[in-house]
N, C-alpha and C positions, 0 to 999 in steps of 0.2 A: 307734506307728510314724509317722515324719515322713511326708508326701503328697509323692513326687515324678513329678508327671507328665508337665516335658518328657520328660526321658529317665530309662532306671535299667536296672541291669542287674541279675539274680537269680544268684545264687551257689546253687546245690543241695549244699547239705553231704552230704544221703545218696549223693551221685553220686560225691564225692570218695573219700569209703569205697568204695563200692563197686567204682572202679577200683583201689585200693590191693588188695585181696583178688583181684580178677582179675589183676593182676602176681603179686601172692606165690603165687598158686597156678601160674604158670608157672615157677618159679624153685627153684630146689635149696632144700631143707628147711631146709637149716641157712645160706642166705642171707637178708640183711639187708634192706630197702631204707633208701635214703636221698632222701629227698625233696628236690627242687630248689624252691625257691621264690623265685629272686632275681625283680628286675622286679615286686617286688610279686606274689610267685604267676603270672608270666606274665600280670598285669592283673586276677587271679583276687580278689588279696587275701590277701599272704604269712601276716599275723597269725591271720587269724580260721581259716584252712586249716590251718595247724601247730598250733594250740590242739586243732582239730577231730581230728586225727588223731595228737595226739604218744602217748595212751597204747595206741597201735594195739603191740600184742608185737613185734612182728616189723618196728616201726620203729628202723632205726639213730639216726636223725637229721637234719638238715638239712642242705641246701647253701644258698649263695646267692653272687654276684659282687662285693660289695662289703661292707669291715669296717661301714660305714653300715647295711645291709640287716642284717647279723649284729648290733649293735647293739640294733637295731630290737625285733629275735627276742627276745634275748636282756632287754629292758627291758620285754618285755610278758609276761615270766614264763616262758618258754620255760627248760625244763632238759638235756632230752638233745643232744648236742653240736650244735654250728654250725659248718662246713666253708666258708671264703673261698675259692674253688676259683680265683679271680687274683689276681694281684699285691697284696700288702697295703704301705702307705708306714711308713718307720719312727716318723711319729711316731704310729703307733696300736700299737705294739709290746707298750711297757706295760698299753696297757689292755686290747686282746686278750689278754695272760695273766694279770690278776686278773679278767676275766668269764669265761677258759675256752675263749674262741674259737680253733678249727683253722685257724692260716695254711695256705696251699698254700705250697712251700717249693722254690726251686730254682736259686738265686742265693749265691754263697757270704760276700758280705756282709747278704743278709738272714739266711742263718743265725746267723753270728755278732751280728749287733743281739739276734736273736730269742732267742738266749742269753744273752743281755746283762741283757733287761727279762726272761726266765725267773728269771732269778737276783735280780735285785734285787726282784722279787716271792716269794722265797720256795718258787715253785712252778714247774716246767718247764711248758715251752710245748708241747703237742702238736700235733705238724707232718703234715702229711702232704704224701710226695714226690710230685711232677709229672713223669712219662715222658715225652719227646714220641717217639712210636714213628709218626708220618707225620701230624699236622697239620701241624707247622712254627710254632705259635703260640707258647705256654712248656714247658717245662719241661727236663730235663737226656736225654742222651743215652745209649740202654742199651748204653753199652759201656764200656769202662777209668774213662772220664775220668767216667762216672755211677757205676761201682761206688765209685771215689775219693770222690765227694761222696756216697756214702750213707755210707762210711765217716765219711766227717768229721762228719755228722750224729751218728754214734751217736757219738762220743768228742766230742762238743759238750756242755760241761756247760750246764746251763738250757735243755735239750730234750728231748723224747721222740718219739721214731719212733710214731705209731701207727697210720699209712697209707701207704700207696702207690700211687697210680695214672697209669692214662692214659687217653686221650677219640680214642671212634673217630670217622675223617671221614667214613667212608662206608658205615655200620653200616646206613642207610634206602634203602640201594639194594639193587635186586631180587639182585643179582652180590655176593657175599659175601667176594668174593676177598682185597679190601685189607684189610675188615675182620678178618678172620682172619689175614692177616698181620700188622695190628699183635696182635692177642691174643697169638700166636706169639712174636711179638719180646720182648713184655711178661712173658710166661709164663717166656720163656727168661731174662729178666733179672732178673726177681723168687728164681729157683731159684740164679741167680749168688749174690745178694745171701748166699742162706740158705746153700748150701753152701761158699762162700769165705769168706766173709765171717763167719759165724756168724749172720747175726743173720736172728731170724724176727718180721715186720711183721705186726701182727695184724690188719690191715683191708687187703684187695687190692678194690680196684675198679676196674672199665672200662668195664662195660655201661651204657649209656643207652637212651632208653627203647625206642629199634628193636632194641639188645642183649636188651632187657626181652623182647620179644616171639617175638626169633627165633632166635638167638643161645646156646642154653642153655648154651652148653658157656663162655662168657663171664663168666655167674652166680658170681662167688667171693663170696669174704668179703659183699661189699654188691655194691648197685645201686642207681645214680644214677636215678630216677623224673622226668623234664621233663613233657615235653609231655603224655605219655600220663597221668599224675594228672589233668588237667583233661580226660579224655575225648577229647583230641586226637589224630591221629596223626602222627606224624613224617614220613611222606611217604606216597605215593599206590602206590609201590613195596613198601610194608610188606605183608603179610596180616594182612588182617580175620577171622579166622577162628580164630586161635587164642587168643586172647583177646577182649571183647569190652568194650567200653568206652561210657561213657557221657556225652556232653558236659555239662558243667556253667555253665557261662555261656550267659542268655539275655540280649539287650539287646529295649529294647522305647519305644516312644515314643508318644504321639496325634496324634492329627490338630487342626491348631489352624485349618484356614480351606481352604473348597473352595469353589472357584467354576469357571464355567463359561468354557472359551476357544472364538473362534469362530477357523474356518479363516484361517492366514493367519499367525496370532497367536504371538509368540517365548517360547519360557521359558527365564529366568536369563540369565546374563551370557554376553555374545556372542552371544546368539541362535543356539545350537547346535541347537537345536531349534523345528521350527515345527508348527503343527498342520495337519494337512494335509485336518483335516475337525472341526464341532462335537466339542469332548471336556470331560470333568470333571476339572477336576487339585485333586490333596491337598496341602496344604504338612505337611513333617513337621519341628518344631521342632530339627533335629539338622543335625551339619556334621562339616568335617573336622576344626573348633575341636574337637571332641568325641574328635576321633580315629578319628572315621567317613571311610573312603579316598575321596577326591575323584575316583579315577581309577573310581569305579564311575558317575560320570556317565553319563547316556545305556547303559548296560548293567547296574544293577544294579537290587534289586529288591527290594520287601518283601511283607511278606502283612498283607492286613486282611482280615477275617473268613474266614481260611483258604485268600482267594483271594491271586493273584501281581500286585502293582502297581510295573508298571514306571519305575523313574527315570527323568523327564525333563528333561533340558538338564543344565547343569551344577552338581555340590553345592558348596552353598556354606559359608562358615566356620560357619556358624550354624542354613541351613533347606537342604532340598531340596524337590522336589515331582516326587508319582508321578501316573499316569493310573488314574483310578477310573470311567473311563466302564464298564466292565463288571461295575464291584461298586455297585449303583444303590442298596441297602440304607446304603454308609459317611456317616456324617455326623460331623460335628464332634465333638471329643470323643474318637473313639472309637482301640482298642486300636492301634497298630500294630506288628508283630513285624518286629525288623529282622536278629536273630539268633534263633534258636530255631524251633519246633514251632508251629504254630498249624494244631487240624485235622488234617487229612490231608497235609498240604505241611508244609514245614519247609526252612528256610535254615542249612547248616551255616558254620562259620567257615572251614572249608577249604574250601567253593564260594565265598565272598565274596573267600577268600585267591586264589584262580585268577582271580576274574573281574576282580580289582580289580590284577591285576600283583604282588602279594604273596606271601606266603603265610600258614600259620596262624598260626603263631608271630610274626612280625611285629603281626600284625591285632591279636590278642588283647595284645600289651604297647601297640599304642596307644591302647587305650581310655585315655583320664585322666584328670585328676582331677572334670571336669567331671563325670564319669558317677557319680550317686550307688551304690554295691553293695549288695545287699540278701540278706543269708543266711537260705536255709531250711533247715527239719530236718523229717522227717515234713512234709511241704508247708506250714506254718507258720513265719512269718517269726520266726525269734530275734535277729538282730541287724542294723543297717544302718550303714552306714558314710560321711560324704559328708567332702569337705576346705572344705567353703563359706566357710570363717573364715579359709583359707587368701587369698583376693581380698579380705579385709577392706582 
């Protein structure tokens, strides 16, 4: 294993599993999941997480936001489908149907391209339709003018229906009303599709992962798994209680230089902070360069040796610096946890996401590429990952 000891973050593979089986056991029997892994696994590490869990039973497949991301999946060996759940452009038409990949479909010239490179490949394009039942983001409308275009989908030679969904706004809030009114709407349009129409879609999806959690009656066909795979929750509104999850990304750094300020004395840029009596300060080789939020200046906080070392002044692209006048033990060298457990304390991603004006889901896709990833299994590292050839 390479030494990385500015920074690095640890990937727990058993955690990932183990949130996968606490979703499937909240979810109808003969429900799917589908794992979301665009953004890189949400900063997680899309590849090494869809290897880890693709011959999980009761996994449908993948999602991710871009044909690049599906690509990715798809060249690193991955077999069970990849779902582009936005806008795909037509020059990637043809190559999404000789690798296989599911456009999102909701536009009636992308149908037809998509039928187009379906056919001159030999093989139809497996589409699935996009509802917009109250984002307002993409997809077609469940009423005349969407049953129209699902018609045309099915009588579109070089395609195949083999989805249909839609994406709730407000599935993470404590009030379940809207959310269940787009199911409603979805439900009703889905049952249009099948008894006017004839046709029966064999993948319905809408639940995400606060769906996942709270939502049963939402569980069809599949479920879309985001946030909550990585141990995350989708909002602070969700319950903790019915499933139980386990976070999987720790980030961690050392201490590269402590020295002693006397009263009076400024740290970092603009002198946002002054000592207002003798103290020890740690510089911690990390920034916002990293992906680490600048707005946790002056209010955030790490742990070395179990204790809480508050940031002082402001972080910079590159270092911050916390106060260790009351951890007299830290010396140079040594651990410091900037996400994660250490001890008895512990800093989650959703406390940094609050402290820092964010939230989790932000946090965790800005970690980049600066951060090398480090995958365990049974608490042994099996594989690491960094882009360092990428700055060549």
């Amino acid at each position: 294993m390479k030494n990385y000891d500015r920074v690095w973050a640890t990937v727990d593979l058993d955690a990932v599993k183990y949130n996968m089986v606490q979703m499937k056991n909240n979810i109808r029997e003969d429900s799917k999941i589908m794992a979301v892994v665009k953004t890189g696994g949400y900063g997680h590490g899309a590849g090494p997480i869809a290897h880890e869990i693709e011959d999980m039973p009761f996994l449908h497949g993948f999602a991710v936001a871009t044909v690049e991301e599906a690509l990715i999946l798809k060249g690193s060996g991955i077999r069970k489908p990849v779902l582009v759940l936005g806008y795909t452009f037509p020059y990637c038409y043809e190559k999404m149907a000789r690798e296989e990949i599911r456009p999102t479909v909701f536009r009636e010239d992308m149908l037809e391209e998509m039928g187009k490179a379906g056919q001159a490949c030999g093989r139809p394009v497996k589409i699935h339709i996009k509802v917009d039942t109250g984002m307002s983001r993409i997809g077609i409308r469940p009423d005349e003018s969407g049953l129209a275009f699902v018609k045309k989908c099915a009588e579109t030679p070089g395609v195949e229906i083999e989805g249909i969904f839609t994406h709730f706004a407000k599935a993470d809030e404590k009030d379940k009303t809207s959310a269940k009114k787009q199911l409603e709407s979805f439900l009703a349009f889905t049952g249009q599709i099948h008894d006017q129409l004839g046709i029966r879609i064999p993948v319905r999806h809408c639940s995400n992962s606060a769906g996942i959690v709270e939502l049963k009656e939402a569980n069809l066909d599949a479920v879309r798994a985001g946030i909550t795979l990585y141990g995350l929750w989708p909002s602070d509104e969700v319950k903790r209680d019915i499933i139980f999850l386990q976070p999987v990304l720790s980030l961690k750094s050392r201490i590269v230089y402590i020295k002693k300020l006397e009263a009076g004395m400024e740290v970092s840029y603009g002198g946002t902070f002054v000592a207002k009596e003798t103290m020890q300060v740690a510089t911690i080789p990390v920034g916002y360069g990293d992906g680490y939020p600048r707005s946790l200046s002056n209010k955030g906080y790490v742990l070395i040796h179990g204790k809480k070392a508050p940031i002082l002044g402001r972080v910079c692209m590159d270092q911050f610096m916390v106060d260790v006048s009351l951890i007299p033990e830290a010396v140079q060298g040594d651990e410091v946890t900037l996400i994660g457990r250490d001890g008895d304390e512990s800093i989650t991603m959703e406390e940094l996401g609050e402290l820092s004006g964010r939230f989790n889901y932000e946090l965790a896709c800005c970690l980049n590429k600066r951060v090398p990833r480090i995958y365990t299994r049974d608490g042994k590292v099996v594989y690491s990952k960094d882009s360092f050839r990428d700055f060549r």
